[in-house]
Backbone as a printed PyTorch tensor [residue, N CA C, xyz], in Angstrom:
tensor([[[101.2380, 111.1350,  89.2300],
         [102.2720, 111.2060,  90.2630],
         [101.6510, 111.0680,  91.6400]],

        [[102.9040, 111.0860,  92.5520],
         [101.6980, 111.0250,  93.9540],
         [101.0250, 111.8790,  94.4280]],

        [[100.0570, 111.3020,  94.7760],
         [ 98.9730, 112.7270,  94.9950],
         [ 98.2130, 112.0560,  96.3330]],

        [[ 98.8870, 110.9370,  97.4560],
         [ 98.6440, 110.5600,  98.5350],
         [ 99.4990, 109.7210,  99.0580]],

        [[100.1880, 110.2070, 100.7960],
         [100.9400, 109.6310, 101.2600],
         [100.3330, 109.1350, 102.8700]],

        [[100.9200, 108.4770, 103.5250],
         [100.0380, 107.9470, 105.0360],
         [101.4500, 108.4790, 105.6140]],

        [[101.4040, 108.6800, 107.2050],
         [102.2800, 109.2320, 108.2000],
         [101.6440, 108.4660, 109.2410]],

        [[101.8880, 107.2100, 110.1920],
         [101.5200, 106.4240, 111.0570],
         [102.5000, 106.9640, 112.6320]],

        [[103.2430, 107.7310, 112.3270],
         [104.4290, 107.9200, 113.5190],
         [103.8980, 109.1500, 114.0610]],

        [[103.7800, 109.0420, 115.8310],
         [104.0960, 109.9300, 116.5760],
         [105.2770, 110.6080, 116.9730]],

        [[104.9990, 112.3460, 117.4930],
         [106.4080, 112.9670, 117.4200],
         [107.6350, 112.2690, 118.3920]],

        [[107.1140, 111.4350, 119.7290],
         [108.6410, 110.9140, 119.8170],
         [108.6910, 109.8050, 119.0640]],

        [[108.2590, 109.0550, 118.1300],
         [109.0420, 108.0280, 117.2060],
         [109.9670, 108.6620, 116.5240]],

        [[109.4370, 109.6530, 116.1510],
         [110.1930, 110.1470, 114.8000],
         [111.5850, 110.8510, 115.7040]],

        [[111.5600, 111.3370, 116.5730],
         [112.3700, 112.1540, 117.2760],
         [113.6110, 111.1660, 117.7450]],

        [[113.1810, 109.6120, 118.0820],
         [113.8350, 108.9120, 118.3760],
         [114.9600, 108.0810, 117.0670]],

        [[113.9240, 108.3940, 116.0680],
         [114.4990, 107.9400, 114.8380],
         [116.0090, 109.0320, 114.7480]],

        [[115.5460, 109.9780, 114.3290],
         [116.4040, 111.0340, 114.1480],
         [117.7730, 111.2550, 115.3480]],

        [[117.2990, 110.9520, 116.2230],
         [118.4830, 111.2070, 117.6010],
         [119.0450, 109.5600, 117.1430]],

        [[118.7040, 108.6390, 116.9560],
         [119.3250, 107.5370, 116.7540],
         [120.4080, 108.0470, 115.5210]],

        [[120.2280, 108.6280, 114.3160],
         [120.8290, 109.2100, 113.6570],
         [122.0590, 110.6100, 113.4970]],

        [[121.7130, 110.6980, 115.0070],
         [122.6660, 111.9300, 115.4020],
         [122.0250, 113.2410, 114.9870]],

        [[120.8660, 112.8910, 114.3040],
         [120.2310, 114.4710, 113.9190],
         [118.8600, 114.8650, 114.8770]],

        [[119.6270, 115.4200, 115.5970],
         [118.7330, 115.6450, 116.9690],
         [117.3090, 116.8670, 116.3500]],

        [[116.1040, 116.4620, 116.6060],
         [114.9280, 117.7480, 115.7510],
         [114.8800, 118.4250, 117.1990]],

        [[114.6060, 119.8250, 117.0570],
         [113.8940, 120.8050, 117.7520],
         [112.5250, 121.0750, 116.8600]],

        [[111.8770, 121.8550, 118.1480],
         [110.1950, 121.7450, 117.2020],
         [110.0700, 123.1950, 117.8280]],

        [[110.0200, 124.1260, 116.9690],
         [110.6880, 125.4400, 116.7630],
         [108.8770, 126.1580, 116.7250]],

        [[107.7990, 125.1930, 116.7150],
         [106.4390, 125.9320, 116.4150],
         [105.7690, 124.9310, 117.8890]],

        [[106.2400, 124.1110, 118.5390],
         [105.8170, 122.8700, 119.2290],
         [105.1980, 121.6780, 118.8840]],

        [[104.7990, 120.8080, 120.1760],
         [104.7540, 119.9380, 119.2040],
         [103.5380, 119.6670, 118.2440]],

        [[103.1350, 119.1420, 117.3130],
         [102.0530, 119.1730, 116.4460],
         [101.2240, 117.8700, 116.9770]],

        [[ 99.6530, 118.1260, 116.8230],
         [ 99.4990, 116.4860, 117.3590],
         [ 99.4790, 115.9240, 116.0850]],

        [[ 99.6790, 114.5360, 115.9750],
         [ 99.6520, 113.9840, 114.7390],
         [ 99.0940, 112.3730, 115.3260]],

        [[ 97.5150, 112.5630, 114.3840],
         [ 97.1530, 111.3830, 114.4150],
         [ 97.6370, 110.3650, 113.0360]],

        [[ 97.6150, 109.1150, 112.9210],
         [ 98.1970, 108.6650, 111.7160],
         [ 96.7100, 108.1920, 111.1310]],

        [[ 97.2270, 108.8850, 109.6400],
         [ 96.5800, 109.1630, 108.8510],
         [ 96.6900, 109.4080, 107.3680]],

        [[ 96.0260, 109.6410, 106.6890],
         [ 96.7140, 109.5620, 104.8030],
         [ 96.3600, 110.9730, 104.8240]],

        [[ 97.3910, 111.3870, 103.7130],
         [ 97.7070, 112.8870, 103.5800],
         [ 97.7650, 112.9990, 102.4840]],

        [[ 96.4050, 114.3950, 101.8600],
         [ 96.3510, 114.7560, 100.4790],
         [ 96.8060, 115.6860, 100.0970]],

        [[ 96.3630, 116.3860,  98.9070],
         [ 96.9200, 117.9480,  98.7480],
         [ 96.2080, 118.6830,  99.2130]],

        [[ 97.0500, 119.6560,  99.5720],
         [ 96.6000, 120.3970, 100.3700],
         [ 96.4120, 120.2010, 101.8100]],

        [[ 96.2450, 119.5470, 102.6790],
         [ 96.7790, 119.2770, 103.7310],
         [ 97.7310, 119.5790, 104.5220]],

        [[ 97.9550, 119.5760, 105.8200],
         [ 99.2310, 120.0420, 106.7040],
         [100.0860, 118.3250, 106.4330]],

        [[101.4090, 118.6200, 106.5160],
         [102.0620, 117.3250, 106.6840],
         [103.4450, 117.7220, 107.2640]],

        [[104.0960, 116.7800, 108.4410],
         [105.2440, 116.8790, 108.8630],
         [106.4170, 116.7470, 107.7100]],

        [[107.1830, 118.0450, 107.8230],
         [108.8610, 117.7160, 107.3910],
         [109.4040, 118.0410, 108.2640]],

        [[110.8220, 118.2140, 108.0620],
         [111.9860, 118.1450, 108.3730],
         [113.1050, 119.1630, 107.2700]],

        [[113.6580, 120.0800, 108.4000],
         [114.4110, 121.3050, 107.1860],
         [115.6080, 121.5360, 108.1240]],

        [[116.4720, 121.9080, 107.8530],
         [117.3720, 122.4900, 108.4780],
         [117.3560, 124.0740, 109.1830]],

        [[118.0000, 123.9900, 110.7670],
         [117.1810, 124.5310, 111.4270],
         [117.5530, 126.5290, 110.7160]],

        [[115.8940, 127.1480, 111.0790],
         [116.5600, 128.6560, 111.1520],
         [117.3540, 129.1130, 112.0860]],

        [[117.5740, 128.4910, 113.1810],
         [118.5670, 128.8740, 113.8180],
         [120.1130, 128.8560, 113.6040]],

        [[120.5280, 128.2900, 112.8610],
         [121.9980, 127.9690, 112.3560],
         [122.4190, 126.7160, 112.4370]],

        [[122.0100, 126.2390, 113.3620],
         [122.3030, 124.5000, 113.7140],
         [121.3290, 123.5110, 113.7960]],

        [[121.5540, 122.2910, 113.5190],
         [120.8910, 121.4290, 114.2800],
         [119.5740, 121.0240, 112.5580]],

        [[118.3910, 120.7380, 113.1570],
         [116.7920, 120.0720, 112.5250],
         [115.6550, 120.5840, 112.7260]],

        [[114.9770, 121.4450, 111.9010],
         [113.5740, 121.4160, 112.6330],
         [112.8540, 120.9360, 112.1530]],

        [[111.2550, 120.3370, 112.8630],
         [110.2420, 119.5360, 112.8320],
         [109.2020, 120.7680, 112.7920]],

        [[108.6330, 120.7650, 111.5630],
         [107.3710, 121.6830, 111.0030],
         [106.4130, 121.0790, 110.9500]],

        [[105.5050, 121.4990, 111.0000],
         [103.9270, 121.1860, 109.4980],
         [103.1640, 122.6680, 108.9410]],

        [[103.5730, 122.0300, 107.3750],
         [103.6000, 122.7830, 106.3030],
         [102.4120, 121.9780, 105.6520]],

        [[101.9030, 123.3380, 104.6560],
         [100.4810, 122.7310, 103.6730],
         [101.2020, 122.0030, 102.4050]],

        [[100.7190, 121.2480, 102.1600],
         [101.3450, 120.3610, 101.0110],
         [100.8100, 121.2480,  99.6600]],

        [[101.4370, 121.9510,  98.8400],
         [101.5200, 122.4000,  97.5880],
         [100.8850, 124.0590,  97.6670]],

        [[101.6330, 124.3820,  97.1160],
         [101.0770, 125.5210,  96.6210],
         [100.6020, 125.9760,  95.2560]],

        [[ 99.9720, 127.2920,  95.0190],
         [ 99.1390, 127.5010,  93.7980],
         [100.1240, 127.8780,  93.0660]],

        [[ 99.7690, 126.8070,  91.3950],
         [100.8220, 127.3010,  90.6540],
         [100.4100, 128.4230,  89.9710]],

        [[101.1870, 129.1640,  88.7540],
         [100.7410, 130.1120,  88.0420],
         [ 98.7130, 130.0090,  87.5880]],

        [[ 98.4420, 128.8700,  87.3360],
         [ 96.6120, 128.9250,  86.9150],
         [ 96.3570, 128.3310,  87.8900]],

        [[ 96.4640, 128.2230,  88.7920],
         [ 95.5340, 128.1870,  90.3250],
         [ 96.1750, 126.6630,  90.7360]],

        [[ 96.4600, 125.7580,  89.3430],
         [ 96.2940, 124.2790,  90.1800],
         [ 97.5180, 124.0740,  91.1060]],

        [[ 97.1970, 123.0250,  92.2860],
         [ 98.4970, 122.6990,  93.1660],
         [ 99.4690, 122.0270,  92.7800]],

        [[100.9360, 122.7500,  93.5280],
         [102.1030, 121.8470,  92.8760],
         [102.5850, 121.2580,  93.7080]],

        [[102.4470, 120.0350,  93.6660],
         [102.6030, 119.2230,  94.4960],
         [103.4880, 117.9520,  94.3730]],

        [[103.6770, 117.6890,  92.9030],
         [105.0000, 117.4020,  92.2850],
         [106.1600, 118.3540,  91.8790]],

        [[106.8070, 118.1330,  91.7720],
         [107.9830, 119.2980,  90.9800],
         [109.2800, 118.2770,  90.5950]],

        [[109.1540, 118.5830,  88.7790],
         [110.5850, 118.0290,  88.9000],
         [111.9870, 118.1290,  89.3240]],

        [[112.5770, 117.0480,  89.8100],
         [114.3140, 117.6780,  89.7930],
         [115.0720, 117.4950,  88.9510]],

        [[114.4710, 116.8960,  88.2100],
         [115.9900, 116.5570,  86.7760],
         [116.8630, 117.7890,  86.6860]],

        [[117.8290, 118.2230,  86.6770],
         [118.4180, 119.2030,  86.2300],
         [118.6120, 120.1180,  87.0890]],

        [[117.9940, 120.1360,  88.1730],
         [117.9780, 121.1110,  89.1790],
         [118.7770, 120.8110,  90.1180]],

        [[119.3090, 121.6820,  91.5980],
         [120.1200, 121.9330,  92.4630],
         [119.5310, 121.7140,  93.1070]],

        [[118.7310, 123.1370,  93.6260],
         [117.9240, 123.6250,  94.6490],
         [119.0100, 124.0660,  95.8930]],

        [[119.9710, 125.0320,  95.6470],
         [120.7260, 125.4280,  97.1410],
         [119.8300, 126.3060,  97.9640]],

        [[118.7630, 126.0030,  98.0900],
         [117.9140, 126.4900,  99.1750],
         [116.5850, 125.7940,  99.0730]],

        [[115.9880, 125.7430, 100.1120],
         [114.5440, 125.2890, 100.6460],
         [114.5330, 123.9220, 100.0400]],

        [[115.6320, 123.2220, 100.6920],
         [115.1110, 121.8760, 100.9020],
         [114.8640, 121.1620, 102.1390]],

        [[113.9470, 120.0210, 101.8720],
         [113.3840, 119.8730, 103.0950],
         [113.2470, 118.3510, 103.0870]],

        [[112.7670, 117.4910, 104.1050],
         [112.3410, 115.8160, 104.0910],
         [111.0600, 115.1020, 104.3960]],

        [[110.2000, 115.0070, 103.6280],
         [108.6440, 114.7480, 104.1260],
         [109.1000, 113.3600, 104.3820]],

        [[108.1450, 113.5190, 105.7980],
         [108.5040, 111.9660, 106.4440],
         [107.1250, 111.3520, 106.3860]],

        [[107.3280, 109.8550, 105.9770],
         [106.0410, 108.9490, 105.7780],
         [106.5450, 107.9780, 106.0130]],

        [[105.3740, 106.8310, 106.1760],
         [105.3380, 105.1580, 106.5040],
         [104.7340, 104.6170, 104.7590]],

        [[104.5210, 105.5160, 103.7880],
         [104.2440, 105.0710, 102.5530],
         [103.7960, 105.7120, 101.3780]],

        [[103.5960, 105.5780, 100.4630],
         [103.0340, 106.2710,  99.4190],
         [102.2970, 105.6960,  98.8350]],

        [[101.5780, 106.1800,  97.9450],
         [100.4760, 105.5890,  96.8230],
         [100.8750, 105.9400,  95.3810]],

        [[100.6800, 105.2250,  94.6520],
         [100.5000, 105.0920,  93.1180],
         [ 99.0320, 104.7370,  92.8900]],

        [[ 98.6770, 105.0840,  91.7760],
         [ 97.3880, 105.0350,  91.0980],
         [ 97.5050, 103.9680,  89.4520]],

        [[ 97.1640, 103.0740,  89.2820],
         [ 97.1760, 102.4890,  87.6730],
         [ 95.7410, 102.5210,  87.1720]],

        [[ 95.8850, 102.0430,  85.6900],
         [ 94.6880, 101.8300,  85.1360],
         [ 94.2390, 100.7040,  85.4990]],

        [[ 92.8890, 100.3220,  85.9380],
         [ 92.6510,  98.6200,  85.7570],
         [ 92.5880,  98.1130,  84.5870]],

        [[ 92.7650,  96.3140,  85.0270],
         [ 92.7340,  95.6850,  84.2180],
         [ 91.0930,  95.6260,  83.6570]],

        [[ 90.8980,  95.5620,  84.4060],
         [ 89.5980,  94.8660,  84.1060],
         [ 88.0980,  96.5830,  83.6220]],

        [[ 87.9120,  96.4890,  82.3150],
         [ 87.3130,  97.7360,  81.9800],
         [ 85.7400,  98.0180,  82.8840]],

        [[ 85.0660,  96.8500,  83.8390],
         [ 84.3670,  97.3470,  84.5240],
         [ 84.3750,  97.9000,  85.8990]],

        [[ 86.0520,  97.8700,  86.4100],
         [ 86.2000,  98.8320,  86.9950],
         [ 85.8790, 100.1850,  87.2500]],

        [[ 85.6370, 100.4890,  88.0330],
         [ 85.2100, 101.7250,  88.2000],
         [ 85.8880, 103.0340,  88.7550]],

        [[ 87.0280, 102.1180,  89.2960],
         [ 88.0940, 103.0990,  90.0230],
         [ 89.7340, 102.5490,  89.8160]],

        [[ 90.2670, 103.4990,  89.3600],
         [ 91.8440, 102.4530,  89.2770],
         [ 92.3800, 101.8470,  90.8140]],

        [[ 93.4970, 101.2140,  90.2150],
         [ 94.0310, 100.2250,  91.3940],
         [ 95.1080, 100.9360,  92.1590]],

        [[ 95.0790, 101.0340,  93.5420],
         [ 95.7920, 101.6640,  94.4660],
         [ 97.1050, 100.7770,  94.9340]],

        [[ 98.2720, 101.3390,  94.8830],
         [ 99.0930, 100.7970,  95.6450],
         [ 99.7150, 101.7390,  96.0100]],

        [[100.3060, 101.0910,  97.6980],
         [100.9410, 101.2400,  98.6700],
         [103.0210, 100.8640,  98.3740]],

        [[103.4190, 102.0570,  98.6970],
         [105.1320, 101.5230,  98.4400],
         [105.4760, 101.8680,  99.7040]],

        [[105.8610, 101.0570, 100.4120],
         [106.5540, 101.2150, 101.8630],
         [108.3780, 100.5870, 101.8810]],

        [[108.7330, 100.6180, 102.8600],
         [110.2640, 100.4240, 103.0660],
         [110.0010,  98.6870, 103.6480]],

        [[111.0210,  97.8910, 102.4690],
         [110.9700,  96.5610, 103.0920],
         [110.7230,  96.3930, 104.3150]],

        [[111.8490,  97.1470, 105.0820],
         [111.6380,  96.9810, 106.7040],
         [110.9450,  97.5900, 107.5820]],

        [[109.7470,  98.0100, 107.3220],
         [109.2190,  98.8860, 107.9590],
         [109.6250,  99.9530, 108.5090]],

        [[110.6750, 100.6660, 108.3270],
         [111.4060, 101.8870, 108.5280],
         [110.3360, 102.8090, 107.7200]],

        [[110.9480, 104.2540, 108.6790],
         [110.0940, 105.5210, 107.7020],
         [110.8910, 105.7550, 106.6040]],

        [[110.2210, 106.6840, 105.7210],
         [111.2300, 106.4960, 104.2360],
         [111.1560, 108.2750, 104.4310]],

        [[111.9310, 108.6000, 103.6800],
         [112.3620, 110.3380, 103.4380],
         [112.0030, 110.7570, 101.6320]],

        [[111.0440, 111.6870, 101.8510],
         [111.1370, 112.2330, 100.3010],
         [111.4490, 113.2620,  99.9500]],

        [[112.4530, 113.8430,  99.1210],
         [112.9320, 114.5970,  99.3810],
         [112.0270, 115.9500,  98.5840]],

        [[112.0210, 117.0610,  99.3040],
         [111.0300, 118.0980,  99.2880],
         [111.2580, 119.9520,  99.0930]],

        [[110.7220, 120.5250,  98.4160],
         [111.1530, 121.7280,  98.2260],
         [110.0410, 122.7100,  99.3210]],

        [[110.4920, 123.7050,  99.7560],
         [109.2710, 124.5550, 100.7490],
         [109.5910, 126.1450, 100.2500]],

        [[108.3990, 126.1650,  99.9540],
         [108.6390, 127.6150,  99.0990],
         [107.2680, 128.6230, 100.1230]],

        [[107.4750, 129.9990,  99.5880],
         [106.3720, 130.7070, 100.6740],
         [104.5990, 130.2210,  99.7120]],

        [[103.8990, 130.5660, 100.3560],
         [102.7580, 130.3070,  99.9160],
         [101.7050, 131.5360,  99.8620]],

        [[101.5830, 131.9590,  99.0160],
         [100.6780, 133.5440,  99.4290],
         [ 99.0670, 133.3830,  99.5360]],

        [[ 98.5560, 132.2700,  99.9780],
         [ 97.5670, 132.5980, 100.3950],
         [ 96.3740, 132.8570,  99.9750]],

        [[ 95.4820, 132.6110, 100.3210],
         [ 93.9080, 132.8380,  99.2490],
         [ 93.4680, 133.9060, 100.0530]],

        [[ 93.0900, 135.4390,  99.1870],
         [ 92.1390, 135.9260, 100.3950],
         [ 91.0450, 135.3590, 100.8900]],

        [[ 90.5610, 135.4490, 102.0960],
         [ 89.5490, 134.7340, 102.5100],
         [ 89.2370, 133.0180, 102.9820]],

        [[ 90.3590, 132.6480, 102.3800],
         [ 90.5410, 131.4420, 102.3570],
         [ 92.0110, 131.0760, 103.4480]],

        [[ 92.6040, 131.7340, 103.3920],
         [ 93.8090, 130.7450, 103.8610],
         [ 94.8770, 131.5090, 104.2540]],

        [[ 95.8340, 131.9670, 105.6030],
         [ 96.4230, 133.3520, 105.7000],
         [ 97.9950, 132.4510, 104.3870]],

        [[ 98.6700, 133.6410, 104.4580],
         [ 99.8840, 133.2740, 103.6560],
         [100.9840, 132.4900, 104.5940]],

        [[101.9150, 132.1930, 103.9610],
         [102.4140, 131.3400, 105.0650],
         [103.5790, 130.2980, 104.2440]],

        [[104.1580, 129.1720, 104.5370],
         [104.5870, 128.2520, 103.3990],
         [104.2970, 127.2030, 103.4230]],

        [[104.8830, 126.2830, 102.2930],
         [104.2960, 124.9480, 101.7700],
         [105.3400, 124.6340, 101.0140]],

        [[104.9500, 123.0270, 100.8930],
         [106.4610, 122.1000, 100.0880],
         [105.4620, 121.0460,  99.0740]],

        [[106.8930, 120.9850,  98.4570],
         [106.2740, 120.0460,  97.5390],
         [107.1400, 118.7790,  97.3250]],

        [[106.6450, 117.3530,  96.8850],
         [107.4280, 116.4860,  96.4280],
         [108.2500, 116.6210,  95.3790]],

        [[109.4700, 116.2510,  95.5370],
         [110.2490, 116.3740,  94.2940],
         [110.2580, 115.0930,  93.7540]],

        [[110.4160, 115.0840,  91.9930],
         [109.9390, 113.7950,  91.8180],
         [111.3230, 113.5470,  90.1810]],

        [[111.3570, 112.3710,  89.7300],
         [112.3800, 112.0980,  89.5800],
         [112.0560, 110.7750,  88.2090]],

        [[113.2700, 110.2930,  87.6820],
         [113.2750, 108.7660,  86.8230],
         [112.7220, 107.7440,  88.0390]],

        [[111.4700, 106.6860,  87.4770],
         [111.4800, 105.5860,  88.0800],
         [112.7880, 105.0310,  88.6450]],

        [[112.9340, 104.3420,  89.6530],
         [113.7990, 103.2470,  90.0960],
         [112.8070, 101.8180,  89.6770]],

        [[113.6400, 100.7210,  89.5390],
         [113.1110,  99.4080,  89.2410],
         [111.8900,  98.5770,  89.9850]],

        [[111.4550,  99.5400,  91.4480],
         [110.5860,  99.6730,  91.7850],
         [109.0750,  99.9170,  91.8470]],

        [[109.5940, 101.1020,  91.2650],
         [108.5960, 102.0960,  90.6990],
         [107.8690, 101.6600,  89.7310]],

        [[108.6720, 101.5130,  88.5280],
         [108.6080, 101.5930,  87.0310],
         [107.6410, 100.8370,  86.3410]],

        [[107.2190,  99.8600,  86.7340],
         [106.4020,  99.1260,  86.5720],
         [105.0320,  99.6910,  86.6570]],

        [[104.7580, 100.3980,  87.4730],
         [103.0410, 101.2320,  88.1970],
         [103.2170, 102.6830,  87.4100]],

        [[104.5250, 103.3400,  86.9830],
         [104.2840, 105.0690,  86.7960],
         [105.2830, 104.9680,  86.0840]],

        [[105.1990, 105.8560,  85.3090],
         [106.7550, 107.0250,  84.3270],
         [107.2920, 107.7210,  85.3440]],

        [[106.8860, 108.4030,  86.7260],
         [107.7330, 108.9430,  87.3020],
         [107.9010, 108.4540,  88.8110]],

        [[108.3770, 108.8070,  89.9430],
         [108.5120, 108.3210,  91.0360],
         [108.8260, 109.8530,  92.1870]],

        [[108.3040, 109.7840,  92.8010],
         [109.0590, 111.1630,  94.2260],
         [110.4830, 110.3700,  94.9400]],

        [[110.8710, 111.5880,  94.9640],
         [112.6100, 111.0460,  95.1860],
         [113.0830, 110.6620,  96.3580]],

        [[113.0920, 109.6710,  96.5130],
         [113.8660, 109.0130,  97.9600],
         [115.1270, 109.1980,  98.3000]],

        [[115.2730, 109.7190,  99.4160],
         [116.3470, 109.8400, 100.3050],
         [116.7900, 109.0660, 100.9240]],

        [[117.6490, 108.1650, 100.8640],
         [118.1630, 107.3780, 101.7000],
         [118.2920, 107.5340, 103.5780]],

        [[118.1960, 107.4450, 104.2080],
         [118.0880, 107.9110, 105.4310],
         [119.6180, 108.2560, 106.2970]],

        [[121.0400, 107.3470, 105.3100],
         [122.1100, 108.1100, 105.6720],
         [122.1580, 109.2000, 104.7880]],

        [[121.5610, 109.5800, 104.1300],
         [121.9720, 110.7700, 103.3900],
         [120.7480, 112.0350, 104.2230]],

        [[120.1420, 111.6650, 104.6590],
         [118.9220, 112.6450, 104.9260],
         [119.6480, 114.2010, 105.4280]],

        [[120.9420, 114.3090, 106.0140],
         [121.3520, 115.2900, 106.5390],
         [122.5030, 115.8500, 105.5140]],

        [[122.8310, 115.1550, 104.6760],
         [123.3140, 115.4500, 103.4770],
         [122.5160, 116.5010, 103.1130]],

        [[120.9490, 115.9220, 102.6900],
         [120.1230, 116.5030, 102.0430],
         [120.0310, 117.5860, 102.3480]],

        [[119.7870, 118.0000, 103.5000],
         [118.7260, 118.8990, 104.5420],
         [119.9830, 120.1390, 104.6270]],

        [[121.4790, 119.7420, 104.2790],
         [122.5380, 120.7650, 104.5470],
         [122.8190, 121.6670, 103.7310]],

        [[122.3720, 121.0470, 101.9320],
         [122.6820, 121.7330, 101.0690],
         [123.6930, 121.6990, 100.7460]],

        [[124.7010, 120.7920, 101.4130],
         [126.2010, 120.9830, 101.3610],
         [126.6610, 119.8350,  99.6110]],

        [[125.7290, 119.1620,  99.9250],
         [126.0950, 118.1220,  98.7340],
         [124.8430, 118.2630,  97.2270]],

        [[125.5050, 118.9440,  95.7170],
         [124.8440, 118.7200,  94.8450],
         [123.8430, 117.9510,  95.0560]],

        [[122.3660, 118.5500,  94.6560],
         [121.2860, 117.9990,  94.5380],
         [121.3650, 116.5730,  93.3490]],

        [[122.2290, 116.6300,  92.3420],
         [122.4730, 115.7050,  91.3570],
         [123.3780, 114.4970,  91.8560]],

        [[124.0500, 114.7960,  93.1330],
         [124.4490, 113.3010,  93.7530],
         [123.6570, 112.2650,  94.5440]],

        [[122.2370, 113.1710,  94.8570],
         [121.6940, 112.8130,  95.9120],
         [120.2960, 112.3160,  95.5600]],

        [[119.8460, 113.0620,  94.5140],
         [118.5050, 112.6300,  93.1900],
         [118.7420, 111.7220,  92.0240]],

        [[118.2020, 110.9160,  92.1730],
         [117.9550, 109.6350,  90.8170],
         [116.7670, 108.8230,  91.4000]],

        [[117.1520, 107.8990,  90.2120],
         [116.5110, 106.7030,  90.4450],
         [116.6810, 105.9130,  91.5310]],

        [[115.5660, 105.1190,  92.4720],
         [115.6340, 104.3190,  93.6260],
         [116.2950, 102.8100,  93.2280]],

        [[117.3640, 102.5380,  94.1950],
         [118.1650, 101.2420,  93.6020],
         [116.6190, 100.1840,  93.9500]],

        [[117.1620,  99.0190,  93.4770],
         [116.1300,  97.8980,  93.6270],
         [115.9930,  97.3700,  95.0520]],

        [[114.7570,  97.4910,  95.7100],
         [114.8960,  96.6860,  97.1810],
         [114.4610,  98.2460,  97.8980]],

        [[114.5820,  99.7170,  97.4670],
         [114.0550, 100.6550,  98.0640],
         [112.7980, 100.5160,  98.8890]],

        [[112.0940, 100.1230,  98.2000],
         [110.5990,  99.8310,  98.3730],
         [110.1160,  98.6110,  97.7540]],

        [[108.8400,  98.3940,  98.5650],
         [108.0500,  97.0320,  98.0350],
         [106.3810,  97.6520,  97.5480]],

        [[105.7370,  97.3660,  96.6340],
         [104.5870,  97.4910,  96.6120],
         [103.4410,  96.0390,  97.0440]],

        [[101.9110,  96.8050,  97.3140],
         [101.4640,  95.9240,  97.4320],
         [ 99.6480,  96.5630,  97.4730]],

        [[ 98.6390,  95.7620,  96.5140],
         [ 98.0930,  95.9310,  96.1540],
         [ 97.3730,  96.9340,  97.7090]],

        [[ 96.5050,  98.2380,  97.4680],
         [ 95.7630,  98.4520,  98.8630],
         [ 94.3620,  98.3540,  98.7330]],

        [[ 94.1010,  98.8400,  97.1290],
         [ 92.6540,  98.9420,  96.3140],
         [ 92.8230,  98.0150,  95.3090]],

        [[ 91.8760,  97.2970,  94.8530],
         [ 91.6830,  97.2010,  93.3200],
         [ 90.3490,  97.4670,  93.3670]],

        [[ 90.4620,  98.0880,  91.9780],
         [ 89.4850,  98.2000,  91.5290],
         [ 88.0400,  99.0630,  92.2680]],

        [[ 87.0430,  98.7550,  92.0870],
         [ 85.7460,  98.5770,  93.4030],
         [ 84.9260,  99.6760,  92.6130]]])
């Protein structure tokens, strides 16, 4: 599953995106600097949640996954079947990665691809943020989100068995409200969501 995404946008792009959308962000911690860059687990990464104040968007950065029951990070989570009427959230990116096997057995590293939005638009994934308790010594407590992940779309399907769930960007405030079943808003990505394109082979 994905286990690396890139974020190329500064906070007024994204701010401008969103006010173009009528969903005006407040930045409720300030602003974060954000150089663009690829984002692993564990890492800080910008979302987007609906605000604690009662109204409106806020613009966070949260650690990407937390420790599951035997220590490892969850950083996928499925939604099949699930709601989620609380702690949802929108990790914003310029792309994602998939991982395959190579073709070729003297490879040494599988083949990387990149899924971005035909049009160069940012894409929305839709995200759960749960508290995070923290390593002693390591890390204060605090929270973290995870990708929610879903059936391939015709996109996808080809590179993985599963896919992280795209949000359409008129729905993003759908999402973020809770107001609309998680099961109207999670599936499969129609065709044309995304494009892939080789970033690694092999090496």
């Amino acid at each position: 599953m994905c286990n690396l995404y890139t974020q190329t946008r500064s906070i007024d792009e994204i701010k401008k995106i969103f006010a173009a959308m009528q969903m005006p962000l407040a930045l409720p911690e300030g602003a974060p600097n954000l150089t663009p860059r690829d984002v692993a687990i564990t890492d800080p990464g910008v979302i987007v949640r609906a605000s604690e104040a009662g109204s409106g968007f806020d613009l966070v950065v949260r650690r990407w996954s937390w420790p599951g029951p035997h220590g490892k990070p969850v950083y996928n989570f499925r939604s099949d079947g699930r709601d989620f009427p609380s702690g949802r959230c929108l990790i914003l990116t310029d792309g994602f990665y998939e991982f395959t096997t190579p073709t070729d057995p003297k490879q040494k590293r599988k083949d990387r691809w990149l899924f971005t939005d035909p049009g160069g638009g940012m894409i929305g994934i839709a995200g759960l943020v749960r508290p995070d308790p923290g390593e002693p010594g390591k890390r204060e407590a605090g929270e973290a989100f995870t990708m929610l992940t879903t059936e391939p779309g015709p996109d996808v399907a080809p590179y993985h068995l599963r896919q992280v769930a795209l949000i359409a960007p008129d729905k993003w405030a759908k999402w973020l409200g809770h107001e609309v079943a998680a099961g109207d808003l999670l599936g499969p990505a129609p065709a044309g969501s995304v494009v892939a394109r080789a970033d690694r082979v092999g090496g």
